[in-house]
PDB file of N, H, CA, C and O in Angstrom:
ATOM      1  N   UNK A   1      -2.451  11.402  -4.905  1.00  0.00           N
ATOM      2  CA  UNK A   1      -1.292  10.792  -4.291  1.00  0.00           C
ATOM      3  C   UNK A   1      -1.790   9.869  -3.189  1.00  0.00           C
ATOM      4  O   UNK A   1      -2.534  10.245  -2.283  1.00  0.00           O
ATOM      5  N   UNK A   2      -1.278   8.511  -3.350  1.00  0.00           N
ATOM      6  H   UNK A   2      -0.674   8.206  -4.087  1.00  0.00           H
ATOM      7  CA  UNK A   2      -1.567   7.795  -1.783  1.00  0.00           C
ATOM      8  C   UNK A   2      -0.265   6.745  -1.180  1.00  0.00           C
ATOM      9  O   UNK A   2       0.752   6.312  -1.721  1.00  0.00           O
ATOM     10  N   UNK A   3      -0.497   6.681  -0.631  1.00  0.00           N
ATOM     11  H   UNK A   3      -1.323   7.032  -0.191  1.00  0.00           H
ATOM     12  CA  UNK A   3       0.242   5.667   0.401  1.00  0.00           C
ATOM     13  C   UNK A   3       0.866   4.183  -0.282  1.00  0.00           C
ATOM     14  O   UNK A   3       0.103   3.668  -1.098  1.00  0.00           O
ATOM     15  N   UNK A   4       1.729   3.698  -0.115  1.00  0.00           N
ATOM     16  H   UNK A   4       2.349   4.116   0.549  1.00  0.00           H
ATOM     17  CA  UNK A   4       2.070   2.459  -0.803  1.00  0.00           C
ATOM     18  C   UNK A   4       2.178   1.772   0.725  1.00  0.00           C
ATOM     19  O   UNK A   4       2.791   2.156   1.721  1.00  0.00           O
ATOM     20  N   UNK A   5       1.098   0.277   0.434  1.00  0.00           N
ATOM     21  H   UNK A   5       0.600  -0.034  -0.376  1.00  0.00           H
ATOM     22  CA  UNK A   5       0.618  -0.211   1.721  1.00  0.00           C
ATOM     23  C   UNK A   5       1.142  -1.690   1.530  1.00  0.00           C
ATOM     24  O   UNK A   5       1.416  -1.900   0.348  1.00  0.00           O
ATOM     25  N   UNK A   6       1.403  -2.996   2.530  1.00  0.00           N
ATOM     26  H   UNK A   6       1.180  -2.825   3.489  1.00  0.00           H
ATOM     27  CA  UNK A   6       1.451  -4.115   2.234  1.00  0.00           C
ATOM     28  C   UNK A   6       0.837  -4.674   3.278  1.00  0.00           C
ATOM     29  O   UNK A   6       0.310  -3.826   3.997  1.00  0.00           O
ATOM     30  N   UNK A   7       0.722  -5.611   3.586  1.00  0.00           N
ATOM     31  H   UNK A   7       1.151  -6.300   3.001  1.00  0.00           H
ATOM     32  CA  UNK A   7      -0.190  -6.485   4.680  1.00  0.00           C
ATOM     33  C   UNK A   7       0.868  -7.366   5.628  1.00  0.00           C
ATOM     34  O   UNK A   7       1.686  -8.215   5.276  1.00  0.00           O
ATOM     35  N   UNK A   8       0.542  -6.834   7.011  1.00  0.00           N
ATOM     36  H   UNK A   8      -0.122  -6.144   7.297  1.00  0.00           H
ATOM     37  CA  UNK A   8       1.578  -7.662   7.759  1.00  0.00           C
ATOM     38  C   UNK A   8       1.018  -9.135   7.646  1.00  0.00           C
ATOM     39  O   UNK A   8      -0.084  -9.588   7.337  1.00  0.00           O
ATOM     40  N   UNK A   9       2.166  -9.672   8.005  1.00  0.00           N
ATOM     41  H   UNK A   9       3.061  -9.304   8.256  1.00  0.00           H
ATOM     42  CA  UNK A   9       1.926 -11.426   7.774  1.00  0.00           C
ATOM     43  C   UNK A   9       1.975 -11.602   9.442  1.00  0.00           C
ATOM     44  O   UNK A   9       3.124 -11.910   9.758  1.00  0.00           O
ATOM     45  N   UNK A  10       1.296 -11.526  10.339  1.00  0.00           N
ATOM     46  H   UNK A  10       0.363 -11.275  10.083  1.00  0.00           H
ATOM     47  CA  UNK A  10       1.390 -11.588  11.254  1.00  0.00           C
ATOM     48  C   UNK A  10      -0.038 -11.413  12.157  1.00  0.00           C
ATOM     49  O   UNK A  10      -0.346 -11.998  13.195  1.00  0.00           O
ATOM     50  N   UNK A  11      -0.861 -10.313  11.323  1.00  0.00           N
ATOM     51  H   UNK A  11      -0.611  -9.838  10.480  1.00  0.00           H
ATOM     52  CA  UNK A  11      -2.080  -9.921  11.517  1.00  0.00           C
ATOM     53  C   UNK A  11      -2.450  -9.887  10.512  1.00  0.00           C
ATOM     54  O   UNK A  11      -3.315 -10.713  10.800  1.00  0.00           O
ATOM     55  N   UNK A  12      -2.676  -9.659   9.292  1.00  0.00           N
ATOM     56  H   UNK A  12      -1.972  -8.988   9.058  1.00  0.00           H
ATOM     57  CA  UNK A  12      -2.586  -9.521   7.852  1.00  0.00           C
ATOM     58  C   UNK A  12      -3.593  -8.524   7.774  1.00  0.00           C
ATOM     59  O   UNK A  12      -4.449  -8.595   6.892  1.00  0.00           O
ATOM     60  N   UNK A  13      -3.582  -7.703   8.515  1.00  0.00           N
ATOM     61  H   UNK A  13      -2.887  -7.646   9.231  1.00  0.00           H
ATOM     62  CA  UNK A  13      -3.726  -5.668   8.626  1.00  0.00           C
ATOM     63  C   UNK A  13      -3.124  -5.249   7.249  1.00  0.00           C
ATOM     64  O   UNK A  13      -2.130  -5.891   6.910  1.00  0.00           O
ATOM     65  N   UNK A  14      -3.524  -4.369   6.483  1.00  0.00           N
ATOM     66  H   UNK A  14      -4.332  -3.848   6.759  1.00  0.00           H
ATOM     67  CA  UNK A  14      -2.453  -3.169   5.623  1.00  0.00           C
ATOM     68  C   UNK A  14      -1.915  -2.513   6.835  1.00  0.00           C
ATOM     69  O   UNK A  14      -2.435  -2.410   7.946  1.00  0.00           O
ATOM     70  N   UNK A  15      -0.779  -2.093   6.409  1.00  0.00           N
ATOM     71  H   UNK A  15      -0.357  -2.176   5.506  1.00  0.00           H
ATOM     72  CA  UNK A  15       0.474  -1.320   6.781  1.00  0.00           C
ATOM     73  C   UNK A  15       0.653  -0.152   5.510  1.00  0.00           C
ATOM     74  O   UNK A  15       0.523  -0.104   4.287  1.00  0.00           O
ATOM     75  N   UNK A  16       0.996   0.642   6.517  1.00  0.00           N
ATOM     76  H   UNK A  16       1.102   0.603   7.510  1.00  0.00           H
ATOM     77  CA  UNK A  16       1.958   1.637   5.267  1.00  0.00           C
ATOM     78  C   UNK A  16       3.658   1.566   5.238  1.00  0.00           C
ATOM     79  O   UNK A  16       4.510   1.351   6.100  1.00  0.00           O
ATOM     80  N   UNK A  17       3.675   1.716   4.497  1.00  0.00           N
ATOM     81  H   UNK A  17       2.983   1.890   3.796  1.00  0.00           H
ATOM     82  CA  UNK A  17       5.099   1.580   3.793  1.00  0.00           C
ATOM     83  C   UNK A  17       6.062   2.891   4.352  1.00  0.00           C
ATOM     84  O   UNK A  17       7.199   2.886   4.823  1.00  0.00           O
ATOM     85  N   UNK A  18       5.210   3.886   4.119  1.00  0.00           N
ATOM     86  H   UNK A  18       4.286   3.890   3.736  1.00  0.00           H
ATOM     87  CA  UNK A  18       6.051   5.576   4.487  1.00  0.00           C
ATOM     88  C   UNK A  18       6.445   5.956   3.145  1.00  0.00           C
ATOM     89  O   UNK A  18       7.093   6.986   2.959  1.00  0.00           O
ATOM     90  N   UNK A  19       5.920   4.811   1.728  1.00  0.00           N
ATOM     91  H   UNK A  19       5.393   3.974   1.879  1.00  0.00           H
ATOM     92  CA  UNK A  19       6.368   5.359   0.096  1.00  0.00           C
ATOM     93  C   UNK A  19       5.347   6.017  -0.223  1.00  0.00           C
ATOM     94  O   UNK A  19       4.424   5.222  -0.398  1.00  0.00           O
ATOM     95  N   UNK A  20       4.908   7.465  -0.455  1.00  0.00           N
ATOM     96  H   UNK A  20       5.659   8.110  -0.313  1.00  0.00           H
ATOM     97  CA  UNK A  20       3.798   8.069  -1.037  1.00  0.00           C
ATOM     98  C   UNK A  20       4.099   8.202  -2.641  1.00  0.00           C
ATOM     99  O   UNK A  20       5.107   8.733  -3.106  1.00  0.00           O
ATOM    100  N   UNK A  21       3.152   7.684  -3.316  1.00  0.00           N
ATOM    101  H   UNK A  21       2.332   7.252  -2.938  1.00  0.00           H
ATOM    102  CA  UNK A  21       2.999   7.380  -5.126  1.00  0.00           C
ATOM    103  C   UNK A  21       1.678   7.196  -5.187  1.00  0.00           C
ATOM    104  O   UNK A  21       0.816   7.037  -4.322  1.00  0.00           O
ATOM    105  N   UNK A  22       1.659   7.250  -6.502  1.00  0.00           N
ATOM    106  H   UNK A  22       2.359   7.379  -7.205  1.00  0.00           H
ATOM    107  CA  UNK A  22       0.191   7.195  -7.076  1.00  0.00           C
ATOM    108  C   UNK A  22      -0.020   5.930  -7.862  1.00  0.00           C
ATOM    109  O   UNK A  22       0.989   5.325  -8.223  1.00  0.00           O
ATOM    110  N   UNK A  23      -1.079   5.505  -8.139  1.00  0.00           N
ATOM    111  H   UNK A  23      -1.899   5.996  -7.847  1.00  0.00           H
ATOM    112  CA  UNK A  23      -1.077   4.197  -8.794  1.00  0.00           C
ATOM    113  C   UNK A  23       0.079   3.881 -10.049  1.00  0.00           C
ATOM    114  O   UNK A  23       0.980   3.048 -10.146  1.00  0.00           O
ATOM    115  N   UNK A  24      -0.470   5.090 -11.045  1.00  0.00           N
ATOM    116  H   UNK A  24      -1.202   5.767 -10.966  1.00  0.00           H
ATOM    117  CA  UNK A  24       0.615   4.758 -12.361  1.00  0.00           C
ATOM    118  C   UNK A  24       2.255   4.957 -12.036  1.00  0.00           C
ATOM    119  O   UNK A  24       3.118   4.329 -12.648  1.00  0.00           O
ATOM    120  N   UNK A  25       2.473   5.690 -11.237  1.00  0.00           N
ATOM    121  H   UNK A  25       1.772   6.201 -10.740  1.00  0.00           H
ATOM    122  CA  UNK A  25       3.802   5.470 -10.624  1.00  0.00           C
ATOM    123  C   UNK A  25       4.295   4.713 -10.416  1.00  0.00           C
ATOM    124  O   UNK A  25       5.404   4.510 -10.910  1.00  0.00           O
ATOM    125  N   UNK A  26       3.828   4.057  -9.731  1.00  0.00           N
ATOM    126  H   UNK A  26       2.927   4.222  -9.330  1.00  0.00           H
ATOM    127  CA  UNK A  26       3.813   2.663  -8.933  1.00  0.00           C
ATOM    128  C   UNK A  26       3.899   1.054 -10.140  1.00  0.00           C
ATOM    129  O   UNK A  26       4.568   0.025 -10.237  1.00  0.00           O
ATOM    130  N   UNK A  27       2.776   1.725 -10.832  1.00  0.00           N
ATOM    131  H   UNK A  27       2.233   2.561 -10.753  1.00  0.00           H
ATOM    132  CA  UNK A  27       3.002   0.405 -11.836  1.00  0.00           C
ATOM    133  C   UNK A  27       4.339   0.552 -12.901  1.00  0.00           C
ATOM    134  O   UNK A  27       4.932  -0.355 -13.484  1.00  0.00           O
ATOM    135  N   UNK A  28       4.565   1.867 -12.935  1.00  0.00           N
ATOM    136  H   UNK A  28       4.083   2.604 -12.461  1.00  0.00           H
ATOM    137  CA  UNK A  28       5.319   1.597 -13.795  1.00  0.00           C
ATOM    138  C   UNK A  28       6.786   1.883 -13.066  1.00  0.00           C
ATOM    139  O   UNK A  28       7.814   2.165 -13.682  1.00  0.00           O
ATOM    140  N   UNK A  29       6.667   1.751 -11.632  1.00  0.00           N
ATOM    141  H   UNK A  29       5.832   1.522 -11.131  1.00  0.00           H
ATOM    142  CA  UNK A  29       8.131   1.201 -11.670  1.00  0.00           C
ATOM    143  C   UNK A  29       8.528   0.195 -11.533  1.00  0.00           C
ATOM    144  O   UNK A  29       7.713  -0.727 -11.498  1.00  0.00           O
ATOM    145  N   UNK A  30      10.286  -0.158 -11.361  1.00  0.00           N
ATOM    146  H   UNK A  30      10.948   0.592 -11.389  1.00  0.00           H
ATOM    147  CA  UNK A  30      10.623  -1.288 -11.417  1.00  0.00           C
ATOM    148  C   UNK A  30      10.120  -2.230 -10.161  1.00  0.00           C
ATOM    149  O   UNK A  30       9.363  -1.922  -9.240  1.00  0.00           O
ATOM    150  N   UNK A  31      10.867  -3.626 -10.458  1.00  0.00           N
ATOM    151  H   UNK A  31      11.481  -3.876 -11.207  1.00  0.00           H
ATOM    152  CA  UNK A  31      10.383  -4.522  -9.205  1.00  0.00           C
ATOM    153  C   UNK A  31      11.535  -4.720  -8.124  1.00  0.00           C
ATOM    154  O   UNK A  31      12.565  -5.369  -8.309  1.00  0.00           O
ATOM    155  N   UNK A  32      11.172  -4.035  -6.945  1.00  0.00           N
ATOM    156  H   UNK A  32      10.335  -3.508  -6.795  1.00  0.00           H
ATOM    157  CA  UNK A  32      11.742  -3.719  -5.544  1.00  0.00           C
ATOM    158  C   UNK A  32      11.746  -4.334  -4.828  1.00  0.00           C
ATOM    159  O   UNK A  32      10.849  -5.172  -4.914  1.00  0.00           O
ATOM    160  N   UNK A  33      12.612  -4.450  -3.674  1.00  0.00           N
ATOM    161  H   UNK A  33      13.341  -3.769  -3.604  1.00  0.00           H
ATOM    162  CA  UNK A  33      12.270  -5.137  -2.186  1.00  0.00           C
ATOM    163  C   UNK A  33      12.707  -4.000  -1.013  1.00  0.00           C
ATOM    164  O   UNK A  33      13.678  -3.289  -0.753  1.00  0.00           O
ATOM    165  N   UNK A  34      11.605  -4.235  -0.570  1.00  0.00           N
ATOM    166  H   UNK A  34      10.816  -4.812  -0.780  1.00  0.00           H
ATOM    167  CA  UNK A  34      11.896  -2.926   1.029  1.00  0.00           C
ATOM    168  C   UNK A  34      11.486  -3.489   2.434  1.00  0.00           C
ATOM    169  O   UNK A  34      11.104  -4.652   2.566  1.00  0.00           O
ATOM    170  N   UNK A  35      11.555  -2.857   3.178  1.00  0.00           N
ATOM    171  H   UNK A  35      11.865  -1.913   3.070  1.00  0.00           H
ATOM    172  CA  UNK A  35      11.523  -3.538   4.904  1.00  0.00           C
ATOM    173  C   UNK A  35      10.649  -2.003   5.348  1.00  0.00           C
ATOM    174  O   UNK A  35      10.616  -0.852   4.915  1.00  0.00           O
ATOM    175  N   UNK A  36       9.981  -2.803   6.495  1.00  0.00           N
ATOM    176  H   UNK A  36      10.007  -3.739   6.847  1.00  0.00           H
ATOM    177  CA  UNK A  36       8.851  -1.407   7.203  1.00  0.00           C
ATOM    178  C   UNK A  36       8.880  -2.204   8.416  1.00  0.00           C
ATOM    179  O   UNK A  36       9.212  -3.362   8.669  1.00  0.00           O
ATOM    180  N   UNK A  37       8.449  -1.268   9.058  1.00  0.00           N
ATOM    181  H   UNK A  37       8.179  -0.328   8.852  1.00  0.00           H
ATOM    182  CA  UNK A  37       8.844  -1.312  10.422  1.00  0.00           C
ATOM    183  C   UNK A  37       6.914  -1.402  10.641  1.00  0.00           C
ATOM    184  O   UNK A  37       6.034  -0.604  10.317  1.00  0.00           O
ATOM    185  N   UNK A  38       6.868  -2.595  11.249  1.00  0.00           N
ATOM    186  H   UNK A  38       7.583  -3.243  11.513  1.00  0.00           H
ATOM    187  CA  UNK A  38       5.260  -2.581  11.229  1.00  0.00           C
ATOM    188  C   UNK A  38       4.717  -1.547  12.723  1.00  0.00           C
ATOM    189  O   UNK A  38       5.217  -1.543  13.848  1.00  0.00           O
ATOM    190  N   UNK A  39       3.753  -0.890  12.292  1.00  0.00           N
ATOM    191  H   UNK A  39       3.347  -0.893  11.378  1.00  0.00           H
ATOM    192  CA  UNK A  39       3.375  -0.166  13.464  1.00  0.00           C
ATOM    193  C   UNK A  39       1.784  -1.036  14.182  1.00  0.00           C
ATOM    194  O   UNK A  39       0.996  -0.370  14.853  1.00  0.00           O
ATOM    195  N   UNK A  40       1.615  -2.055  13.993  1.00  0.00           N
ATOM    196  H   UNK A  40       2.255  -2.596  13.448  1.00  0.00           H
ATOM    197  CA  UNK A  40       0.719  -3.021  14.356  1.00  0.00           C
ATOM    198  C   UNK A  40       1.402  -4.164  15.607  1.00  0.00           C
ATOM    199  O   UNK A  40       0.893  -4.302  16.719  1.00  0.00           O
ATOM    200  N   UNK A  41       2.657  -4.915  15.122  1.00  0.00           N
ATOM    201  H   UNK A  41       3.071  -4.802  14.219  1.00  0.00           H
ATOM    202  CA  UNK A  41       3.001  -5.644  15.684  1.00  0.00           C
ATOM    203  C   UNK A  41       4.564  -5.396  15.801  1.00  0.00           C
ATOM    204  O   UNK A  41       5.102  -6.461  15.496  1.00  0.00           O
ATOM    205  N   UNK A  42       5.147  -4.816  15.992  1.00  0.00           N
ATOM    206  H   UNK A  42       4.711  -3.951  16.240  1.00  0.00           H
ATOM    207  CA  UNK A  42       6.416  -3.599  15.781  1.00  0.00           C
ATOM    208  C   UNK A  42       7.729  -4.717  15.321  1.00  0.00           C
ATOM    209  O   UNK A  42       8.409  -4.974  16.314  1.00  0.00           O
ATOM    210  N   UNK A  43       8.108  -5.256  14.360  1.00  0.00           N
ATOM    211  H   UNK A  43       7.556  -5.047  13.552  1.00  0.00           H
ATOM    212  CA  UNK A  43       8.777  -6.252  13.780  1.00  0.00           C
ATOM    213  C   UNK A  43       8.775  -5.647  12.613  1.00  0.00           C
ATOM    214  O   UNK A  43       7.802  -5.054  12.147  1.00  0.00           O
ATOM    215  N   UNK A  44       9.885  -5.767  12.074  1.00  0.00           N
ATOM    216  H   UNK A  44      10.675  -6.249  12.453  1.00  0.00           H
ATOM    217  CA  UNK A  44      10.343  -5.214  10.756  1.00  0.00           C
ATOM    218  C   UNK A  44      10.192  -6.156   9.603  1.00  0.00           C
ATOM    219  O   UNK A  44      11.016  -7.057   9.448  1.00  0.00           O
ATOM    220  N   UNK A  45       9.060  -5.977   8.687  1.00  0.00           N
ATOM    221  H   UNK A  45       8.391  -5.245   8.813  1.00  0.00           H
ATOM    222  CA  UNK A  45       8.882  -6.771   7.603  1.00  0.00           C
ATOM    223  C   UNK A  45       9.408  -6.473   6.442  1.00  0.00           C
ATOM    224  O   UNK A  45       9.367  -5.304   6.057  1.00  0.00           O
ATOM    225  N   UNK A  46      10.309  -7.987   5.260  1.00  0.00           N
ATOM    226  H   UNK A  46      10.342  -8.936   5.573  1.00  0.00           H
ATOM    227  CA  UNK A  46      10.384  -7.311   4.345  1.00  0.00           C
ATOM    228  C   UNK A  46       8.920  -8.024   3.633  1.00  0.00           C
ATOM    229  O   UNK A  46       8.088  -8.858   3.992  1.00  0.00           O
ATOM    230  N   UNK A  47       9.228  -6.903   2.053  1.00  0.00           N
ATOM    231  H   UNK A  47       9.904  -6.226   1.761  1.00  0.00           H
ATOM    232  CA  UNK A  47       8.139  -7.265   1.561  1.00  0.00           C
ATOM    233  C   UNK A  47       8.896  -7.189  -0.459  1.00  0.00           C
ATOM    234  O   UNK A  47      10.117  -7.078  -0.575  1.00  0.00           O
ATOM    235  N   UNK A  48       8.228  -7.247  -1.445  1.00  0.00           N
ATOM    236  H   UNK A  48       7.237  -7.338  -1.351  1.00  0.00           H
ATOM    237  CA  UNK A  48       8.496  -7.410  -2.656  1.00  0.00           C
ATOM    238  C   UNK A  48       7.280  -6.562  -2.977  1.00  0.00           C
ATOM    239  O   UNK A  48       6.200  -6.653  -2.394  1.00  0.00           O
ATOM    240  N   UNK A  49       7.665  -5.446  -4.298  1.00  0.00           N
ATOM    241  H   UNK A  49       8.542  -5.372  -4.773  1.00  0.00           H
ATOM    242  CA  UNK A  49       6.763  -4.335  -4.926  1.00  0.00           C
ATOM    243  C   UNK A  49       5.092  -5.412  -5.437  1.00  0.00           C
ATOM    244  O   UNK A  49       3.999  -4.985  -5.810  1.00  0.00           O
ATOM    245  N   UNK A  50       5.480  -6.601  -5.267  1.00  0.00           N
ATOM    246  H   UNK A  50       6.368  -6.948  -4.964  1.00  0.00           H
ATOM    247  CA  UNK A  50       4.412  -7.271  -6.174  1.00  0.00           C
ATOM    248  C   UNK A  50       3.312  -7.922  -5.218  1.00  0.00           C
ATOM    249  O   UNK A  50       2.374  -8.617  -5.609  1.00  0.00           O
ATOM    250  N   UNK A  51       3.656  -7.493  -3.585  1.00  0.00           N
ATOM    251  H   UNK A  51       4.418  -6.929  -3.267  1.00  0.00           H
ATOM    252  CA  UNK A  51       2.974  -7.983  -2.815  1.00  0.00           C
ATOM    253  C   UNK A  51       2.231  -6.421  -2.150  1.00  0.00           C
ATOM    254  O   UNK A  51       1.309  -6.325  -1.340  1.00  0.00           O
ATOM    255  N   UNK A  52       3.012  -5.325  -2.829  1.00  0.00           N
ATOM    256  H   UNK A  52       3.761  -5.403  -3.487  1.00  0.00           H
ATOM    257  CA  UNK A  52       2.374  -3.903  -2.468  1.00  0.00           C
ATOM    258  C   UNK A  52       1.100  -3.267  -3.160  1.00  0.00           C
ATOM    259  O   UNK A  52       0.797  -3.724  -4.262  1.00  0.00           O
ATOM    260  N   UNK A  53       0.498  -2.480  -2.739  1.00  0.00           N
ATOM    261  H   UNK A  53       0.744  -2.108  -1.844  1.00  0.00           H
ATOM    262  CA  UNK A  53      -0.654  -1.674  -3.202  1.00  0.00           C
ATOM    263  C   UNK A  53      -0.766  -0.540  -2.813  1.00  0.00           C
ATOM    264  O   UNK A  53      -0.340  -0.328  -1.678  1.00  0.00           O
ATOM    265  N   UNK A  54      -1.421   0.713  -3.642  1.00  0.00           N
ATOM    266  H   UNK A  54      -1.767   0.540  -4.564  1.00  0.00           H
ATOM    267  CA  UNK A  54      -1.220   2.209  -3.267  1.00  0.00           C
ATOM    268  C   UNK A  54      -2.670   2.706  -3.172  1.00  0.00           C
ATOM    269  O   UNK A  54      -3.514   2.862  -4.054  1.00  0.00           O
ATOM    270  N   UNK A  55      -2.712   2.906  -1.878  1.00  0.00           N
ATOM    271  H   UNK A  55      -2.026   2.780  -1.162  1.00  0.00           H
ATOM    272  CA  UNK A  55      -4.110   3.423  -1.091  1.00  0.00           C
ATOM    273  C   UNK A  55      -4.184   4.864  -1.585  1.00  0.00           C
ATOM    274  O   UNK A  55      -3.431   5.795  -1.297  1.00  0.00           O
ATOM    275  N   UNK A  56      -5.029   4.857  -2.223  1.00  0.00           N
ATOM    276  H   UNK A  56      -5.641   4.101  -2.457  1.00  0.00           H
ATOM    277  CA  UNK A  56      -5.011   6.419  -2.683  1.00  0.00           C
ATOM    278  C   UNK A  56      -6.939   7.134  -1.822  1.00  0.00           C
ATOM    279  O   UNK A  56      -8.001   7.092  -2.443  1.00  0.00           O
ATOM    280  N   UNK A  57      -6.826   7.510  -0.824  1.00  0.00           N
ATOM    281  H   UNK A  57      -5.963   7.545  -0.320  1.00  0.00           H
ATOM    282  CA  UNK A  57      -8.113   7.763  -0.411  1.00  0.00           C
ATOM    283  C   UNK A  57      -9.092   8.658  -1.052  1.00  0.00           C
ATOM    284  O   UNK A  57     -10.320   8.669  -0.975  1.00  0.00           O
ATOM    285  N   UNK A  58      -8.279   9.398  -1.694  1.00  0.00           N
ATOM    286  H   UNK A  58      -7.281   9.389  -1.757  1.00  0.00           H
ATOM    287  CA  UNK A  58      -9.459  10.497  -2.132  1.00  0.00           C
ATOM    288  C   UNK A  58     -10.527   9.889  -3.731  1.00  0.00           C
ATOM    289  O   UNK A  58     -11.585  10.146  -4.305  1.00  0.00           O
ATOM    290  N   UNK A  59      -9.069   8.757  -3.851  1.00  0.00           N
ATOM    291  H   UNK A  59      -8.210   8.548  -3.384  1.00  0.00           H
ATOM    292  CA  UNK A  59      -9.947   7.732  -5.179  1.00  0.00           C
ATOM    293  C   UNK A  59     -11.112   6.969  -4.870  1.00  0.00           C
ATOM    294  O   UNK A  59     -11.982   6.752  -5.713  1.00  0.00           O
ATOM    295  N   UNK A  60     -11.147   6.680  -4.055  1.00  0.00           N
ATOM    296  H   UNK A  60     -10.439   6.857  -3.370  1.00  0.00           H
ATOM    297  CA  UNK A  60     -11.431   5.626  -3.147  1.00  0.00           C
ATOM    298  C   UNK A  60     -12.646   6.192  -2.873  1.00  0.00           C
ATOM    299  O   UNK A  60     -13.631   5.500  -3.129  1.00  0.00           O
ATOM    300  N   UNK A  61     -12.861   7.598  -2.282  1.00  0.00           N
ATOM    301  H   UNK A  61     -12.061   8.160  -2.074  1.00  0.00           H
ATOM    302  CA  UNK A  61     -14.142   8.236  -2.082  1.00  0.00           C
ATOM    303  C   UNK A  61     -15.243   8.339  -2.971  1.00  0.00           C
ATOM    304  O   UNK A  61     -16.393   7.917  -2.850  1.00  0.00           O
ATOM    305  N   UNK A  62     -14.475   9.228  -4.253  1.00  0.00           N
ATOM    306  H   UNK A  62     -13.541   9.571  -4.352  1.00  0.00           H
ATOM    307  CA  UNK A  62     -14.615   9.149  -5.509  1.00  0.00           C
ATOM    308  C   UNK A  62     -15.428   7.773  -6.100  1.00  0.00           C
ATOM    309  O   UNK A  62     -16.341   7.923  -6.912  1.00  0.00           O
ATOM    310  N   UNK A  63     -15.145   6.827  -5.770  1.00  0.00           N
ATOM    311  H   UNK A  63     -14.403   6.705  -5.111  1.00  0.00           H
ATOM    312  CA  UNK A  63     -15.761   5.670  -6.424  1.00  0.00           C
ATOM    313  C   UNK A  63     -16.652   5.399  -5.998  1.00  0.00           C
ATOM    314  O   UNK A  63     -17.625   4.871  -6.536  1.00  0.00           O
ATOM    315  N   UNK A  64     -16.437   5.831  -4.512  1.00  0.00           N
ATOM    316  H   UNK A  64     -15.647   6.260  -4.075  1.00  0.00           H
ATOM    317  CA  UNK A  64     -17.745   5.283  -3.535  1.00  0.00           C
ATOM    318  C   UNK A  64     -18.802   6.151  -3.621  1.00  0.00           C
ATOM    319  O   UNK A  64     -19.903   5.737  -3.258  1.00  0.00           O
ATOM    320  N   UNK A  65     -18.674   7.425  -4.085  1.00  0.00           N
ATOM    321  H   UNK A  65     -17.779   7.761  -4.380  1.00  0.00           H
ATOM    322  CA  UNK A  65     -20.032   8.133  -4.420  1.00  0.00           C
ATOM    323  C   UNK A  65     -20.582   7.855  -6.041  1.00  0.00           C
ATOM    324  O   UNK A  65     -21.751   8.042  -6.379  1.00  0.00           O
ATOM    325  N   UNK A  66     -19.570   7.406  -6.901  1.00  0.00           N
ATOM    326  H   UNK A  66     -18.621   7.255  -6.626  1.00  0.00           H
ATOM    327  CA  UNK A  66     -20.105   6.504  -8.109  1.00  0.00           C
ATOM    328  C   UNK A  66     -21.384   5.682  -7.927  1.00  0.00           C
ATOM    329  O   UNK A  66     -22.406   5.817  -8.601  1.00  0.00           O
ATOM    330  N   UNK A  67     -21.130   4.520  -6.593  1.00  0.00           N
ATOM    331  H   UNK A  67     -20.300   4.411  -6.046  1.00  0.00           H
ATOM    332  CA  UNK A  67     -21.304   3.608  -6.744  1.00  0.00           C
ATOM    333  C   UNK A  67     -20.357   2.503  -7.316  1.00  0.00           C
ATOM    334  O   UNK A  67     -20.987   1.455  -7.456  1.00  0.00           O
ATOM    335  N   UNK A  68     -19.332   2.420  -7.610  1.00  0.00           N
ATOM    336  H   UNK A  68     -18.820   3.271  -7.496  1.00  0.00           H
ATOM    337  CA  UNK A  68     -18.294   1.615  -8.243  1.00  0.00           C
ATOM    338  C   UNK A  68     -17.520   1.053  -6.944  1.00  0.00           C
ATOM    339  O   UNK A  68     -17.590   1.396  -5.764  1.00  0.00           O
ATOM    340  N   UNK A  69     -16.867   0.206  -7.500  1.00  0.00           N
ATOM    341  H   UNK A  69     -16.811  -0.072  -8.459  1.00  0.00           H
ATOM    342  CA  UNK A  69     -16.952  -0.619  -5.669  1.00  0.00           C
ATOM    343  C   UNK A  69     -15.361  -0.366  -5.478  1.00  0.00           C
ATOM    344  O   UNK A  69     -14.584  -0.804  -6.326  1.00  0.00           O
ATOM    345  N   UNK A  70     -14.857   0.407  -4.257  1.00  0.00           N
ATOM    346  H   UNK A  70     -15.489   0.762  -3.568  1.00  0.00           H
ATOM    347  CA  UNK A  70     -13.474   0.291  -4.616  1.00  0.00           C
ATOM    348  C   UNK A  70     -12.434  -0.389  -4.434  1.00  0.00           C
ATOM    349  O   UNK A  70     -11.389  -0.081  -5.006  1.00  0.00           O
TER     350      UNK A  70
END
């Protein structure tokens, strides 16, 4: 399970969303629009599912002891 993240346009930091899903979740749902309250620059961004990505850390580790780049 990870985090569904987007990038403030302001700092262009990832942000989290506060949506926890997993990648295939995520792809296979529909196409959304949501607002987050940035905790970087505190302004409420919206954003579109197609500008989002799901940080999943423990994958992420996983790859990195592969060697596979994540």
């Amino acid at each position: 399970m990870g985090m569904l993240m987007v990038k403030c346009p302001q700092t262009g930091r990832a942000i989290p969303t506060g949506i926890a899903t997993d990648r295939e979740r995520f792809r296979c749902s529909a196409v959304f629009f949501g607002r987050t309250r940035c905790p970087i620059c505190s302004v409420d961004h919206a954003w579109f599912a197609q500008e989002a990505w799901v940080d999943e850390p423990a994958l992420r580790a996983r790859r990195r002891g592969t060697g596979v780049l994540a």
